[in-house]
N, C-alpha and C positions, 0 to 999 in steps of 0.2 A: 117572839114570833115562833107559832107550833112550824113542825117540820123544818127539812133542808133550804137553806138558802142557796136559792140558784141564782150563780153571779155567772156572767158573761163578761168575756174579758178581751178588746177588740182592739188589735194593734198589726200593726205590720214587721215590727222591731221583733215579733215573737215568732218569724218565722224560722227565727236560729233554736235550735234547739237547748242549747247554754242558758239564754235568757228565760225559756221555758221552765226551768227549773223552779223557779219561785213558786209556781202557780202548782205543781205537782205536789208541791209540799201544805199548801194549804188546801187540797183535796186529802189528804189524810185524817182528816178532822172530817169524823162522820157527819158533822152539821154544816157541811157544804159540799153542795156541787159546783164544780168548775170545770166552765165551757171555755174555751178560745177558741174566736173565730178569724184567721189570720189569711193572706194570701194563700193561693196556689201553688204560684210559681211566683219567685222575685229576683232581682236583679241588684248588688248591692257592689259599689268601689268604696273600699276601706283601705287605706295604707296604699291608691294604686293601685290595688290590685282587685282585681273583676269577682263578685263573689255570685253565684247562681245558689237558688235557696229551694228546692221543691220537695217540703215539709210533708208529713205523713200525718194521715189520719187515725186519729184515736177515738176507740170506744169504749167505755168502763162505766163500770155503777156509780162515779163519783169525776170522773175527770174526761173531758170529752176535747178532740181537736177537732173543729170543723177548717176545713179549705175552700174558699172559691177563685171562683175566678176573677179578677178585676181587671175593668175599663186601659190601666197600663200595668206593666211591670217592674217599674226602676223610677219615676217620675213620683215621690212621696206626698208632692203637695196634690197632686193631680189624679186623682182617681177615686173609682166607685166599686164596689161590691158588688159583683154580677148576683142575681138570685137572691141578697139580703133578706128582703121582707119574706121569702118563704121559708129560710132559715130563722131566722126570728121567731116566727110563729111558731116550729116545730121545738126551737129551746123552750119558748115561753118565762125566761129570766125575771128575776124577783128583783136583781142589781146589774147596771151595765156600766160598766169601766172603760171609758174610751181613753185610751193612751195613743194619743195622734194628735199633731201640731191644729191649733184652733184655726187655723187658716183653711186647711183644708177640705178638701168636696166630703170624703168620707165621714168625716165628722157630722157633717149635716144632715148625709144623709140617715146616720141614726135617727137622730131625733125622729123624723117625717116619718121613717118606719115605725117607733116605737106608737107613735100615735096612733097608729091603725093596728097593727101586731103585737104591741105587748103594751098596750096605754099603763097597769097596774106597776110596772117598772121603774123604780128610780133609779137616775144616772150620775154618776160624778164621774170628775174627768182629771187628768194631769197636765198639768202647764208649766210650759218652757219658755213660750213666747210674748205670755202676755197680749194679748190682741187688743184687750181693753184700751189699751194704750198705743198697738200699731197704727188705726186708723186716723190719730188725731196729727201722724208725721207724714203724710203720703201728701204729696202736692195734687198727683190723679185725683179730680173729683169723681168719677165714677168707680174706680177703687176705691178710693174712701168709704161711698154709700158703701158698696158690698161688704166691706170689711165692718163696718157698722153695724150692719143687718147681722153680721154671722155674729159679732158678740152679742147685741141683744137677743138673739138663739140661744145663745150659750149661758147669757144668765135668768132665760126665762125657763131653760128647760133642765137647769142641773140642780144637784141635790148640795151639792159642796166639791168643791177643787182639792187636789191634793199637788204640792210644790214640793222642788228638791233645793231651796233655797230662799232667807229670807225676801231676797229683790225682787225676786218674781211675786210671791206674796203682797208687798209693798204696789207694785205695778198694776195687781188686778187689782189694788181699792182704791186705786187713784183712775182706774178705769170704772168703777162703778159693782164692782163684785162685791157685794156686802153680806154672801152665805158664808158658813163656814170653809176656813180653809185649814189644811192641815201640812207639817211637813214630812214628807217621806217620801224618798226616790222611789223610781218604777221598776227599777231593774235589780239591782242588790248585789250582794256578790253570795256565789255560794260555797259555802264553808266547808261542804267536801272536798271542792277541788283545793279551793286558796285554804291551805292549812298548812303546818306545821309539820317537816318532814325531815328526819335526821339522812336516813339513809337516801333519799332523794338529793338533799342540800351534797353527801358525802359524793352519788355520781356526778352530777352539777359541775363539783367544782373540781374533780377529777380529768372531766373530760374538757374542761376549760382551762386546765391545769393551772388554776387558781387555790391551791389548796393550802399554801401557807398564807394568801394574801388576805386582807382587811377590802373587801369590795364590796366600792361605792356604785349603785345601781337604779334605773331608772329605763321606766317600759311606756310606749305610748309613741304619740308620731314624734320623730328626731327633726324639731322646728324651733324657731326661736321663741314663737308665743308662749309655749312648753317651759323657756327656759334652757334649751339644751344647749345652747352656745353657752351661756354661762357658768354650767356646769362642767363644759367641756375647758373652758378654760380655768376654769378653778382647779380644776382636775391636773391640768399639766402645772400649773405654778406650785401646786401642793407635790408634784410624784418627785420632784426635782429631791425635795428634803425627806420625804416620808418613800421611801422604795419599797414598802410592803403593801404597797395601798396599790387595787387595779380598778380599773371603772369597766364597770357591761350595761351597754345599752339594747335594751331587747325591743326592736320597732324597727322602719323604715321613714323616710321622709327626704324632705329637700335639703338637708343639714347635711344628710349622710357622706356624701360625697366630699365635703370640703371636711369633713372630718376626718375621714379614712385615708386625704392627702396629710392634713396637721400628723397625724400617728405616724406616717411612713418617716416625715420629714424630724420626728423628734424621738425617731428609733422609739416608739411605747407600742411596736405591735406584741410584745410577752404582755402588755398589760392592759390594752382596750380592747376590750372584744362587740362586735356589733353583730346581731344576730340578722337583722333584716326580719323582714315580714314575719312571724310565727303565730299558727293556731292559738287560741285563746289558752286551750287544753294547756298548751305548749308555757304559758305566762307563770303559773305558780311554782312549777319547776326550774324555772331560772333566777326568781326572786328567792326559793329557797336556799340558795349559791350567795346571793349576798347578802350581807351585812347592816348594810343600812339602804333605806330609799330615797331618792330626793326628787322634788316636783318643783321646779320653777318657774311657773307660768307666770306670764306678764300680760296686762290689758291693753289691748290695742284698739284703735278706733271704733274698729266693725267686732270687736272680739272681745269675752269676758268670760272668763272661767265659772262656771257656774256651778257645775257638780263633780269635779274629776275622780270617777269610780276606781279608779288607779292607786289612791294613797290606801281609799281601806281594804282594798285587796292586798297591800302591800304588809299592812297592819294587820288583817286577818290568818297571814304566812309567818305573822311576829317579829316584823322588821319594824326598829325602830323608824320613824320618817322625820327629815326635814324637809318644810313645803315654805313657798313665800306666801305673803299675806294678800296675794291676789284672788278678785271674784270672791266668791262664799267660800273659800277654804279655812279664813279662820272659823267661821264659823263652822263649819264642817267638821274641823279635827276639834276644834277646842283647846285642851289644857294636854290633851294627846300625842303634839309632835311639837316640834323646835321649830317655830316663826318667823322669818327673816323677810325685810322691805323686800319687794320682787324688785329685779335684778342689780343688787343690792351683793356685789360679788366678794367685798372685803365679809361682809355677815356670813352668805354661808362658805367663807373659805373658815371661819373661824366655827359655825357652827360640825360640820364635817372634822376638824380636829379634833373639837370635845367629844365627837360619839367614838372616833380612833384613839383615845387617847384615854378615852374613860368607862371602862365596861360596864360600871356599877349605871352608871346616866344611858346608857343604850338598855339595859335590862329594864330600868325605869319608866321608860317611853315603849319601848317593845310589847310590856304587859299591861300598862294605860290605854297604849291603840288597842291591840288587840281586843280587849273589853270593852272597850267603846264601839269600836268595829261589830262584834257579835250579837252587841244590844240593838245600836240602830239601822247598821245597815247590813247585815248578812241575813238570808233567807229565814234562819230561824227565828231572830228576834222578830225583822221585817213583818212575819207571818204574825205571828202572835200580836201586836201594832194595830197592825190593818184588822186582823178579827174584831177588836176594840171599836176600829172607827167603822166598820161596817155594822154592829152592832148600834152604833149610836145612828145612826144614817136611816136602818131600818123602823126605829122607834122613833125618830126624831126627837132623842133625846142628847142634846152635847154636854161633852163636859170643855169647858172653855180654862185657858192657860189662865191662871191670876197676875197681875201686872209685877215684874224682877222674878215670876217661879220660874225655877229652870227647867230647861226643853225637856218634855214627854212628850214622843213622836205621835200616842194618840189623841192628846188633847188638840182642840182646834185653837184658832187664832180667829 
């Protein structure tokens, strides 16, 4: 294709400036322009806590933010783009990227726009929820139709899907999705912040006065789906015999409480520190304080772990991790981290020994994730990936996985 590709990139998740970062990095590549067109003003609770979002406009020869206003401010599945279609027409986009749940108005209403505003555009989108599949479980039959109608939209009008996990891939072809699909998460982590830091790890663990201990660590909401009770109690049956070992829990949640009582009542306040709610900012500087990471999420009914960006951030900071084998996490880390049945508490009381117990096997995993981390899911690899599948999208030339080759994030499936 002569000239720049202009990609439009339209989410609401991008009204934080963090998650922005991806998208800044593949406008450095003279061979693209990149627009994001995100909220105005938004409304987000995360950990609890109320987050108000009112994102700045950008102008540049290569990377642009647009703002509008939308229909609500905090209600994700419910809302529209005020002014859309005149924006549209003034990007004039070559590629548009919709990163929004398929359920939603917004989503739709791209399509309707593009057909008058930028018909020459193809769209691919990101999926979480698999729709193809939600409307076949709804007893509502009038929800049903609609949610019917919005997938046959979605696969009349998209170029190829992009997934952060095999299930959901599996999900849209059991709903009738038969373009390409590819895997790569939307978000990534970015490798400037989450990195490797001596003299950061040295204040860390100074000001946590952790500094002779062996700390075991884990950031995200303090809930059981997580894992954290199990952790929590591995934690205490382990400090009984190992007294160099501290745990930090950098997060809040509904755990926290009956935790912060367990500490009082087993005298380990020198050795559990719970940060409570902290800035994203705030996350790579406490992971660089510990030792090792551990993620034990468990499936519950309504609930399944599907991408936890948490272990390769953790692995991007060069922490060995132990995760359980719930949702897509094996498949996630791979051959990268230490494996345990989710909640499964004799496994990682014994896996946690071996990384305290053995420096040469935490060195081993530390620089396994790490490199894995940098390849698939950090902004730089991430970038260079997607340039790939965006290439292929515009020619409408794929290059498809061959059946047992292992994962390359730009070949499709």
């Amino acid at each position: 294709m002569n000239g720049k590709i202009k990609i439009l990139i339209i989410s609401h998740a991008l009204v934080s400036d963090v998650n922005q970062k991806r998208w800044e990095r593949l406008a450095k590549d003279n061979n693209y322009e990149v627009n994001l067109l995100i909220p105005k003003y938004w409304e987000s609770n995360w950990f609890k806590e109320k987050i108000i979002y009112e994102p700045k406009e950008i102008r540049s020869k290569d990377y642009n933010i647009y703002t509008l206003n939308t229909t609500s401010k905090s209600k994700w599945t419910r809302y529209f783009f005020k002014s859309f279609s005149l924006k549209l027409n003034k990007i004039k986009p070559d590629l548009i990227y919709i990163i929004q749940e398929e359920s939603i108005w917004v989503h739709h209403q791209i399509y309707l726009a593009r057909k008058f505003f930028a018909p020459k555009a193809k769209i691919i989108f990101f999926s979480m929820n698999a729709l193809g599949m939600t409307y076949e479980k709804t007893n509502n039959v009038l929800f049903k139709f609609i949610l019917k109608l919005m997938w046959n939209n979605i696969k009349r009008n998209t170029e190829a899907a992009l997934v952060h996990y095999p299930g959901c891939m599996d999900s849209l072809r059991k709903g009738g999705y038969n373009k390409p699909i590819y895997l790569q998460t939307q978000i990534g982590v970015d490798e400037t912040l989450f990195t490797t830091s001596n003299d950061v790890r040295e204040e860390y663990r100074k000001k946590l006065n952790y500094n002779s201990k062996f700390v075991i660590g884990y950031s995200g909401r303090l809930t059981a789906a997580k894992g954290v009770d199990d952790l929590f109690e591995v934690f205490c049956r382990l400090s009984k015999e190992h007294k160099d070992i501290a745990l930090l829990l950098v997060g809040n949640g509904d755990l926290k409480e009956s935790i912060e009582k367990g500490v009082i009542q087993l005298n380990l306040q020198n050795r559990v520190h719970i940060t409570g709610f902290v800035d994203q900012s705030e996350v790579p500087k406490y992971m660089n304080a510990m030792d090792c990471f551990v993620l034990g999420s468990k499936t519950t009914t309504n609930w399944i772990d599907t991408f936890p960006l948490v272990t390769v951030q953790a692995q991007a900071c060069g922490l060995p991790v132990i995760a359980s084998n719930s949702g897509s996490i094996p498949w996630q880390l791979d051959n990268s981290a230490i494996i345990y049945s989710e909640g499964n508490r004799e496994e990682l009381s014994r896996a946690i020994i071996e990384f305290v117990e053995c420096d040469n096997l935490r060195i081993k995993y530390a620089q396994i994730g790490q490199k894995r981390s940098n390849e698939y899911f950090c902004h730089g690899g991430m970038t260079q990936n997607f340039k790939k599948i965006v290439e292929q999208i515009m020619e409408h030339n794929y290059f498809y996985h061959n059946k047992e080759e292992e994962y390359k994030q730009w070949k499709a499936y």
